[in-house]
C-alpha positions in Angstrom: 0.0 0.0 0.0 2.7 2.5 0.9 4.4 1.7 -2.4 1.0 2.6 -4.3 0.8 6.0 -2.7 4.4 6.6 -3.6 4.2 5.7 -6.9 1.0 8.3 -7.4 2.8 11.1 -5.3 5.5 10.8 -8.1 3.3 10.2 -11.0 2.3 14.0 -9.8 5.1 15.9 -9.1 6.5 14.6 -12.9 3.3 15.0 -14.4 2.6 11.6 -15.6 5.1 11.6 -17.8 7.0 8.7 -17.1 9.6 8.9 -20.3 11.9 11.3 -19.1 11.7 13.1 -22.3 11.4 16.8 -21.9 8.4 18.4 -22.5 7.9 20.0 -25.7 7.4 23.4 -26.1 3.9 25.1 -26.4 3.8 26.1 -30.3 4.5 30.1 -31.0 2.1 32.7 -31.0 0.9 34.6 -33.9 2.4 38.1 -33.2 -0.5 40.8 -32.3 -1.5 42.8 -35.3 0.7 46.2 -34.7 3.6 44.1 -34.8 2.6 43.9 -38.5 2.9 47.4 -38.9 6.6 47.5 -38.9 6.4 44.7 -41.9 7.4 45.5 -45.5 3.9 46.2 -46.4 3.0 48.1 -43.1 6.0 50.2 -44.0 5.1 50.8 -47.5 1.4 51.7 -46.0 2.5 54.4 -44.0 5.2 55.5 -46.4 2.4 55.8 -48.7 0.4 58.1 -45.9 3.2 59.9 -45.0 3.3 61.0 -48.6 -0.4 62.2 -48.9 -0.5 63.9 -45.6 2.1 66.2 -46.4 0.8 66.7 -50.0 3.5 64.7 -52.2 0.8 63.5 -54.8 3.2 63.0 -56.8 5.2 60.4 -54.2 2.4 59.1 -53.1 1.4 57.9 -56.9 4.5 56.3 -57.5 2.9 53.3 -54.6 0.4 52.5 -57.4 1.2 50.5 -60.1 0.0 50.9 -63.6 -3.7 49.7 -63.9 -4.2 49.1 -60.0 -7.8 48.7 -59.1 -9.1 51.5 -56.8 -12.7 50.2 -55.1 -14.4 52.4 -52.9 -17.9 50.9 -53.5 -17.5 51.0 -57.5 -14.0 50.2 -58.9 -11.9 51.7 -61.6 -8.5 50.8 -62.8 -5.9 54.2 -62.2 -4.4 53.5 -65.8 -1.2 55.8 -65.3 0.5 57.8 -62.6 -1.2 60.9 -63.6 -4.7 59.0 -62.6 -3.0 57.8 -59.5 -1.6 61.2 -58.5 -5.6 62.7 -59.3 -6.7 59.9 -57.0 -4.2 60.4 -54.0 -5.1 64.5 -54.2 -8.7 63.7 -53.9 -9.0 62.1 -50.6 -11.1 64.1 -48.0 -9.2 62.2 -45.1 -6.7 62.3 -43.3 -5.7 58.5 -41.7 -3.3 56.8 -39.4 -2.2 53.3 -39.6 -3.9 51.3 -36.2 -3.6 47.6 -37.6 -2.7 45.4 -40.3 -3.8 41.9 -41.1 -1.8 39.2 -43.0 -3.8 37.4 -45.4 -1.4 35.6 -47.8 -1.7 37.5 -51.1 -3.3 40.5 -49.6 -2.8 42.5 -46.5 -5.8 44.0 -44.2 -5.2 47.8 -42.6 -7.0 49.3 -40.3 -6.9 53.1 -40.3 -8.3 55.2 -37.6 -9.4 58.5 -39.8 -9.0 61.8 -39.0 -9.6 65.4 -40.2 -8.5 66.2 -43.9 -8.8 68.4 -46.7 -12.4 67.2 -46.9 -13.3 68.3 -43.6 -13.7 66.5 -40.4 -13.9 62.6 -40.5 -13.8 60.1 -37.9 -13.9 56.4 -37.3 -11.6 53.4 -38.9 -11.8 52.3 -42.0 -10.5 49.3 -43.7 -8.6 48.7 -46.8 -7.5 45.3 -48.8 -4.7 46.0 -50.3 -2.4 43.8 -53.0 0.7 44.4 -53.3 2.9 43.4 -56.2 6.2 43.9 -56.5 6.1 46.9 -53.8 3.6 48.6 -55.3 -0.6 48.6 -54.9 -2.1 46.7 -57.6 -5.4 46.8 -55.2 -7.4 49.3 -53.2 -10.6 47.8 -51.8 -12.1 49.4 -49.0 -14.4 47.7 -47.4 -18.0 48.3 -46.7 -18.6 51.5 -44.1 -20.7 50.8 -40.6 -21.2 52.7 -37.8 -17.6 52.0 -36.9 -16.2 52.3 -40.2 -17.1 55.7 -41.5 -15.7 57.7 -44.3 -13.2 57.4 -46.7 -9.6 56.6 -45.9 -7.1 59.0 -45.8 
């Protein structure tokens, strides 16, 4: 009897594992999504935003390439930089990057919107971007809701 309760005291302090064998290690984490920010495409993002907020049209076209896709509820193809430059000068919003989501192909930011040339905006907003050869060959922001409002950037 006493060798019965010895053998289950040590079957608990080993945890049942009898082998010897360490213990393998719990499998790794997907890293939060900010740490996705600092990616090559969450760089290019906000290299991208850096360029429209301070009015570089021009720099900020060159992140497009020829016939990217631009969706904002109806899509059009931007056929050369001077269409991309048009597009970047025409949004009412400013934006800063809050997220971005890894989706193979594609990547998913998050923006948190603020005030622009358009006038005041607020809210996030998400765009699905795809990005070839370091430049945007999609634009698709996603359907607007009470906590996505307005157009990005």
């Amino acid at each position: 009897m006493r060798w019965l309760a010895l053998a289950v005291v040590l079957a608990l302090v080993t945890g049942c594992d009898d082998s010897g064998a360490p213990r393998p290690a719990p499998p790794p984490q997907p890293p939060p999504p900010q740490q996705g920010l600092r990616s090559p495409e969450g760089l290019m993002i906000r290299d991208w935003l850096m360029a429209v907020k301070h009015g570089d049209f021009g720099q900020a076209a060159t992140f497009f390439a020829p016939g990217a896709i631009i969706d904002q509820g109806r899509a059009f193809r931007l056929p050369n930089a001077a269409a991309a430059r048009i597009f970047n000068a025409g949004l009412p919003c400013s934006a800063d990057l809050i997220g971005l989501e890894d989706e193979g192909a594609k990547v998913l930011a998050t923006f948190r919107l603020t005030p622009g040339p358009g006038g005041p905006c607020r809210g996030r907003v998400q765009v699905r971007y795809t990005i070839v050869d370091g430049k945007f060959k999609e634009w698709r922001q996603l359907g607007t809701g009470e906590e996505l409002q307005g157009p990005v950037v």
